[in-house]
C-alpha positions in Angstrom: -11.3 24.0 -22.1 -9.3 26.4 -19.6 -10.6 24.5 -16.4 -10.1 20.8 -18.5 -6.9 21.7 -19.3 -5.8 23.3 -15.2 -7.4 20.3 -14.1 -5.9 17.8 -16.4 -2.1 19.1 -15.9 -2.7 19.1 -11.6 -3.8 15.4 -12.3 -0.8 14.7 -14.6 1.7 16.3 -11.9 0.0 14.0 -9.2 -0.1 10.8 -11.0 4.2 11.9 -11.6 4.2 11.7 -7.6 2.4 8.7 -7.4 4.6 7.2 -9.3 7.9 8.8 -7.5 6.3 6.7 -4.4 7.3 3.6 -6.0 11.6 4.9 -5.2 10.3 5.5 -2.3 8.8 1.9 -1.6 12.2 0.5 -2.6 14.3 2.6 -0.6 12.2 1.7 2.5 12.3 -1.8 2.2 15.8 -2.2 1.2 17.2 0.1 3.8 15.1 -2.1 6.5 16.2 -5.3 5.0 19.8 -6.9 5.0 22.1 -6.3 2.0 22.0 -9.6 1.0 18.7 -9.1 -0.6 18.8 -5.6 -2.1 19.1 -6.3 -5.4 16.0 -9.1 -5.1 14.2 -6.2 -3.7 15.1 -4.0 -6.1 14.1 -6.2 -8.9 10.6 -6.8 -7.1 9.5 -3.1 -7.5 10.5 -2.8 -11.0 8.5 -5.5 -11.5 5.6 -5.0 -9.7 5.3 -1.0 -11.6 6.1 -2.5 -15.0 3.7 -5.6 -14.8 1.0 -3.8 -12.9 0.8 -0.8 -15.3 0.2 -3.3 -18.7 -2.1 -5.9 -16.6 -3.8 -2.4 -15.7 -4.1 -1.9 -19.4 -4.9 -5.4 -20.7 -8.0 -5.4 -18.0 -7.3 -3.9 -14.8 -9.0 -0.8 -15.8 -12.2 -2.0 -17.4 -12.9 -4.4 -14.6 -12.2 -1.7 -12.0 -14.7 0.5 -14.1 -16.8 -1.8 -16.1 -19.7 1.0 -16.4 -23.3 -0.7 -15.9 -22.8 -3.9 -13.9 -24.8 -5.6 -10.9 -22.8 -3.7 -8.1 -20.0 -7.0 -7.5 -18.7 -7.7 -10.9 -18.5 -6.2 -14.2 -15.8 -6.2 -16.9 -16.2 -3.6 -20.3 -13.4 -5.4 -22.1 -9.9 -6.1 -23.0 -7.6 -3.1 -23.5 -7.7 0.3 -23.6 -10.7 2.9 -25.3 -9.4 5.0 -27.7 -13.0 6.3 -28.6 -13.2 7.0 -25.2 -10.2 8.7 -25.2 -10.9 11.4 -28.3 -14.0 12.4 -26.1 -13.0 15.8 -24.1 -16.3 15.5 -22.4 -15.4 11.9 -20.7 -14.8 13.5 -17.9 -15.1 17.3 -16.2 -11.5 17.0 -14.9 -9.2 15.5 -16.8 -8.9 13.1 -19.8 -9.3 9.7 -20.2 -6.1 8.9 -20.4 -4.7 10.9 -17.7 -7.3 9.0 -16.1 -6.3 5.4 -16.6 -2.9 6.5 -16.2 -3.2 7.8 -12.3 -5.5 5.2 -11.4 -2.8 3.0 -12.7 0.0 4.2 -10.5 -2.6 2.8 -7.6 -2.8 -0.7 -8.8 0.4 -1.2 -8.5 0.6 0.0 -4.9 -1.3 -2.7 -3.7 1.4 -5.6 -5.0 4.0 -3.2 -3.4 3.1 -3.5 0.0 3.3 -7.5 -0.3 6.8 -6.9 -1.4 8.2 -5.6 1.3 6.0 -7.9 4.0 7.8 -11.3 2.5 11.1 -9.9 2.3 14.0 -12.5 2.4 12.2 -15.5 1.9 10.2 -15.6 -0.4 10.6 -17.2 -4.4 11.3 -14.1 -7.0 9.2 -16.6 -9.4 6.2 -17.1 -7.0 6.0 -13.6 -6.1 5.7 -12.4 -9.9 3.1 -14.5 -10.1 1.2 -13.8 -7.7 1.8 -10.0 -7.8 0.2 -10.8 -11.1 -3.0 -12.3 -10.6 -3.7 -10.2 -7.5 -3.0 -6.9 -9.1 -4.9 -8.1 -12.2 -8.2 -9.8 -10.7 -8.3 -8.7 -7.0 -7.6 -5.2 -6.5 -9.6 -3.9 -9.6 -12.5 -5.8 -8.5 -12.6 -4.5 -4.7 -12.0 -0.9 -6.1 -15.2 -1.7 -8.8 -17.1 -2.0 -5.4 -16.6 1.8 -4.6 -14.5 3.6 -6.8 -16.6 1.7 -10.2 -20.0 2.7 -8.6 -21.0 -0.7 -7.2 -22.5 -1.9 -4.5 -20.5 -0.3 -1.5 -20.8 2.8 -3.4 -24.7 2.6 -3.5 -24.7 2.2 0.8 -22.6 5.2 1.1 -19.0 3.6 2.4 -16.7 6.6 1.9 -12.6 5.6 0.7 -11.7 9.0 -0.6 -8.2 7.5 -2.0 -8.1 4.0 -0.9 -7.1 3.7 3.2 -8.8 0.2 2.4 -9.1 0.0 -1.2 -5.8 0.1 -1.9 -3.6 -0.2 1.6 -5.5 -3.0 3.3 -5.9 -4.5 0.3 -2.6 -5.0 0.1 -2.1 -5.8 3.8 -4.8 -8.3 3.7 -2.9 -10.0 1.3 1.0 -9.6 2.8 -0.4 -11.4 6.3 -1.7 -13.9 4.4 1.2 -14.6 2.1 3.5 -14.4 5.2 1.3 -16.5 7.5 2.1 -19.7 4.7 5.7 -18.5 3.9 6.9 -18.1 7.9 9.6 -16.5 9.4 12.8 -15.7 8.3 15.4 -18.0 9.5 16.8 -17.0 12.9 14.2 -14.5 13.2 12.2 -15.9 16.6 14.5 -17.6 18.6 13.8 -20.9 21.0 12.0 -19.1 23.5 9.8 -17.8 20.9 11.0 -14.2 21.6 11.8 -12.3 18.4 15.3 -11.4 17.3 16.7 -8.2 15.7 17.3 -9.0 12.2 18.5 -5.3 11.3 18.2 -3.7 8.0 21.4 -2.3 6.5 20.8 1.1 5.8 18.6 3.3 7.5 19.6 6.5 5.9 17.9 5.3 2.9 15.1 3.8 4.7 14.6 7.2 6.1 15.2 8.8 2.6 12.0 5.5 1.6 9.7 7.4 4.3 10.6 11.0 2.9 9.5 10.9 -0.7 6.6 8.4 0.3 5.5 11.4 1.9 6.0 13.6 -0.8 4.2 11.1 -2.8 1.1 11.2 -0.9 0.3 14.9 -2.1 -0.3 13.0 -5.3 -2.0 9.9 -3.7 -4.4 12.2 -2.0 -4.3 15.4 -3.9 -4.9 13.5 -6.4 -7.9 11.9 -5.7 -9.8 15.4 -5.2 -10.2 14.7 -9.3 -9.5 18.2 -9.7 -7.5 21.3 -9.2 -10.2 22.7 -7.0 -8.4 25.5 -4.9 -10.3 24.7 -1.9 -10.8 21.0 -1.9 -7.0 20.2 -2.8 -5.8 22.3 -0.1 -7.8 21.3 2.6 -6.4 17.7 1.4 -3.1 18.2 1.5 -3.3 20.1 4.9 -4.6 17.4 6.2 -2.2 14.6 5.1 0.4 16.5 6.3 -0.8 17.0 10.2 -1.8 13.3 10.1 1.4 12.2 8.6 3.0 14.6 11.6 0.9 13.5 14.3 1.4 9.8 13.5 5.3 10.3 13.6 5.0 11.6 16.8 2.6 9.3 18.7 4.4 6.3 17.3 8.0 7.8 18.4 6.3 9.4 21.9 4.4 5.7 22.7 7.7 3.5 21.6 9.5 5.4 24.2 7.1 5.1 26.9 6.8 1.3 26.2 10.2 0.4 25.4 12.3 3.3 26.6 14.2 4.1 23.7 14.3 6.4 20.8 13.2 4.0 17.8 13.7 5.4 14.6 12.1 2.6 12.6 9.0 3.2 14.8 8.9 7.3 14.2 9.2 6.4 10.2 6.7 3.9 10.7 4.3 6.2 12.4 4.5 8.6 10.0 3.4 6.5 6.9 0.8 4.8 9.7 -0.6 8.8 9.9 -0.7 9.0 6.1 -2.7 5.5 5.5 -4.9 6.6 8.3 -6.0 10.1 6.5 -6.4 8.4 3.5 -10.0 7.5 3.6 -11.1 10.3 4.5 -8.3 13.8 3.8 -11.0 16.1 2.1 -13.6 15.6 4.9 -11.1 15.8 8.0 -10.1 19.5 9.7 -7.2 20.1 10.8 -7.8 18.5 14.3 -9.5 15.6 12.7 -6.7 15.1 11.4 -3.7 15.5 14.3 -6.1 12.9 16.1 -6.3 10.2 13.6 -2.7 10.8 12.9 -1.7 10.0 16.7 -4.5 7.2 17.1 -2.8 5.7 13.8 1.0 6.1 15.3 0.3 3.7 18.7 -1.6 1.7 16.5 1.6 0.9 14.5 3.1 0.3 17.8 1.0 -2.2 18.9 0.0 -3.7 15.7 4.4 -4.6 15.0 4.1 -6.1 18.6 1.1 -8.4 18.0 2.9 -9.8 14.5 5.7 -10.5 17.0 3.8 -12.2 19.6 1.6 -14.2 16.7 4.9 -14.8 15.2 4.0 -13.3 11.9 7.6 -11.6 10.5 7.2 -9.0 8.8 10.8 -7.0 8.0 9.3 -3.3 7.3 6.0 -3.4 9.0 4.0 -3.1 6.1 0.8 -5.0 7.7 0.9 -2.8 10.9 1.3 0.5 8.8 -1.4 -0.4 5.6 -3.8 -3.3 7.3 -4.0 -2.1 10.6 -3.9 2.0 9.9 -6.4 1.7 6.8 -8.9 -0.1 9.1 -8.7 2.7 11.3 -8.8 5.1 8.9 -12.0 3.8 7.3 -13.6 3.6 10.7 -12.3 7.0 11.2 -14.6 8.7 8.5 -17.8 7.6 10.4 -15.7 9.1 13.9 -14.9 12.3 12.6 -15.1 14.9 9.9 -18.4 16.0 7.8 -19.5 12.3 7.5 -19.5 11.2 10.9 -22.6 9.5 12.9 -23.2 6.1 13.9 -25.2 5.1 10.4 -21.5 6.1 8.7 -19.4 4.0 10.7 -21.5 0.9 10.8 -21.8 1.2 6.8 -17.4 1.8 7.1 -17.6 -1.5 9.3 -18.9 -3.4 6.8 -16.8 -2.3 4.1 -14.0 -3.2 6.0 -15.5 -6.5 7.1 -16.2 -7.5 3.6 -12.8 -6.1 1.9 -11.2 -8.3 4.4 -13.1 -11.2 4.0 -12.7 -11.5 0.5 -9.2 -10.7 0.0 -8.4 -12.9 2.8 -10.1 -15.8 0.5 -9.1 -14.8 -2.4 -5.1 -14.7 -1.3 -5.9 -18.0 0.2 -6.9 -19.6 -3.4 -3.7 -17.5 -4.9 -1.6 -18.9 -2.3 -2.3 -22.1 -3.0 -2.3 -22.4 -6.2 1.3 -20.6 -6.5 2.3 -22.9 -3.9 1.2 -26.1 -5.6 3.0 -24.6 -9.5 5.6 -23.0 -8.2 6.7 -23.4 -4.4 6.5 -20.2 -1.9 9.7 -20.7 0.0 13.9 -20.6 -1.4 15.8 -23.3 0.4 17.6 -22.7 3.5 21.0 -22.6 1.8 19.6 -20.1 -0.8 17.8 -17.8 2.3 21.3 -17.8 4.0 23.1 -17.2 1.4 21.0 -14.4 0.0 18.7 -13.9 -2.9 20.7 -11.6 -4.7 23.0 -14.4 -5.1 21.1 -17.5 -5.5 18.3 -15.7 -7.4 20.3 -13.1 -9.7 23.8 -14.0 -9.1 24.8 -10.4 -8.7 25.4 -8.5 -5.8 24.1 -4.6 -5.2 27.6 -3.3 -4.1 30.4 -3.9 -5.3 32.7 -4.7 -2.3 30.3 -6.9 -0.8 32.0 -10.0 -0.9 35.5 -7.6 0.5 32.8 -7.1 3.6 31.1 -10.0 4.2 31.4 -11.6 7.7 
């Protein structure tokens, strides 16, 4: 009862940090977005944590752990189990509802990263509802394939806390999303070259990066299942190199390439080291883990260039950080660490490959039917405007209107 109860309150404590990364979500995307929108932003998160914990209650969590099912699709019900839940034994870490509860915090993550990819444009309407079915039906069925013991858990594909079942499920989804909504008014020019649409507010970007990295010491110390001494410090050891490495080679390759200090591209790199450790934290060392951590900086680098050059807008670089650094990081367990070996990777290939594939089709079929009920895009009046005014008629500070040019 001594080891349920250690283990239960170092899972609580995590799932309280999880959580906490949801402030940090919305401080990110507001500080790299223009004021206009803040409050549409704003509203978006709330959303997204509020919706995605009660879908994650109505079904999310039974579909995502159906118990016995044929390895692609399983459901044990509507609601939660309170039988479950008076059973101590459920589980040798921590209860079952401290269990629901953390892997709730994760569901929501997912519809998060969309949020901040279609920034600006996008109908608050069409998002909640798509937010809602993806959350609801797609996430919990690609994290039944691993996490719920099916079929990608049976060939051995390693996602310790989710580099691809959470973050590029969520990136698959925001490049698709933006691919039908397009760019931001203003944002590529004649030319075709890209034009700075800067966010308002850095310092609370920054503050955004900060606490999502204090987050991750939930997101990834939680996900050892336990308060094992050894396991959860070797975890959190290793986030924290990647996360530093990653700053560093995304700040040290965006000065060699564009000659400037780029602040947007050292807080980028940072969250691109964490997604990259994610798949694999508790199998890395220490120089594991500085390696994937740069590898996963340049790739945010280059993978914010390609969305410019495909002319895929993306305000806060939420596809190059989650799509493009969890694929790495997957591929990373079978390059490094205890796992590695060319059997590994080719089994972390195909998880990728097939996560990809059907996320990509199901936002497709989500897309489209949002699209055909609801619309995707405001007007061009509303998008220069700003949502905050034509969607909530409010504006997030008060002199606003005193400042605006």
């Amino acid at each position: 009862m001594e080891l349920l109860t250690t283990n239960n309150v170092w899972m609580m404590i995590c799932t309280a940090l999880v959580f906490f990364m949801h402030l940090g979500f919305s401080f990110l995307e507001i500080g790299l977005t223009r004021q206009k929108n803040t409050v549409n932003i704003l509203f978006k998160n709330f959303f997204v944590i509020t919706m995605g914990l009660l879908v994650y209650a109505l079904g999310g969590f039974n579909l995502m752990y159906p118990g016995e099912f044929n390895g692609f699709f399983g459901f044990a019900g509507f609601g939660l189990d309170s039988a479950a839940a008076a059973d101590l034994t459920y589980n040798e870490g921590y209860t079952y509802w401290t269990d629901f509860l953390f892997q709730g915090m994760f569901a929501a993550t997912a519809a998060t990263i969309v949020s901040g990819a279609v920034a600006e444009r996008i109908k608050l309407g069409s998002f909640m509802l798509f937010a809602l079915l993806y959350v609801g039906i797609v996430y919990p069925i690609v994290g039944s394939w691993k996490w719920g013991g099916g079929f990608l858990d049976g060939w051995g594909f390693y996602d310790f806390a989710g580099s691809t079942l959470v973050h590029s499920v969520g990136g698959w989804a925001a490049m698709v999303v933006i691919y039908f909504l397009g760019a931001r008014i203003g944002k590529y020019g004649k030319d075709g070259k890209p034009q700075a649409l800067p966010g308002h507010n850095l310092p609370i970007a920054a503050a955004g990066v900060l606490i999502l990295w204090l987050g991750w010491f939930g997101f990834n110390g939680g996900s050892v299942l336990s308060a094992d001494p050894a396991l959860t410090s070797l975890t959190l050891v290793t986030t924290c190199l990647a996360a530093a490495a990653g700053g560093i080679g995304a700040a040290t390759f965006a000065l060699a390439r564009y000659k400037n200090f780029d602040l947007t591209m050292f807080m980028n790199g940072v969250l691109g080291g964490l997604v990259g450790i994610t798949a694999g934290a508790d199998q890395m060392g220490p120089t594991d883990a500085i390696i994937i951590g740069l590898i996963a900086g340049i790739i945010v680098v280059l993978a914010i260039s390609f969305m410019d050059k495909v002319k895929l807008d993306d305000p806060v670089g939420a596809v190059a950080v989650h799509l493009f650094c969890g694929m790495w990081g997957t591929l990373a367990v079978g390059l490094f660490g205890a796992l590695k070996g060319f059997d590994q990777f080719m089994v972390q290939l195909a998880g990728v490959g097939l996560v990809g594939a059907f996320c990509v089709i199901s936002t497709l079929i989500l897309v489209l039917i949002v699209k055909a009920v609801a619309g995707l895009r405001v007007s061009e009046e509303e998008e220069l405007k700003g949502l905050d005014s034509s969607e909530h008629g409010m504006d997030a500070y008060a002199d606003f209107r005193l400042n605006q040019h």
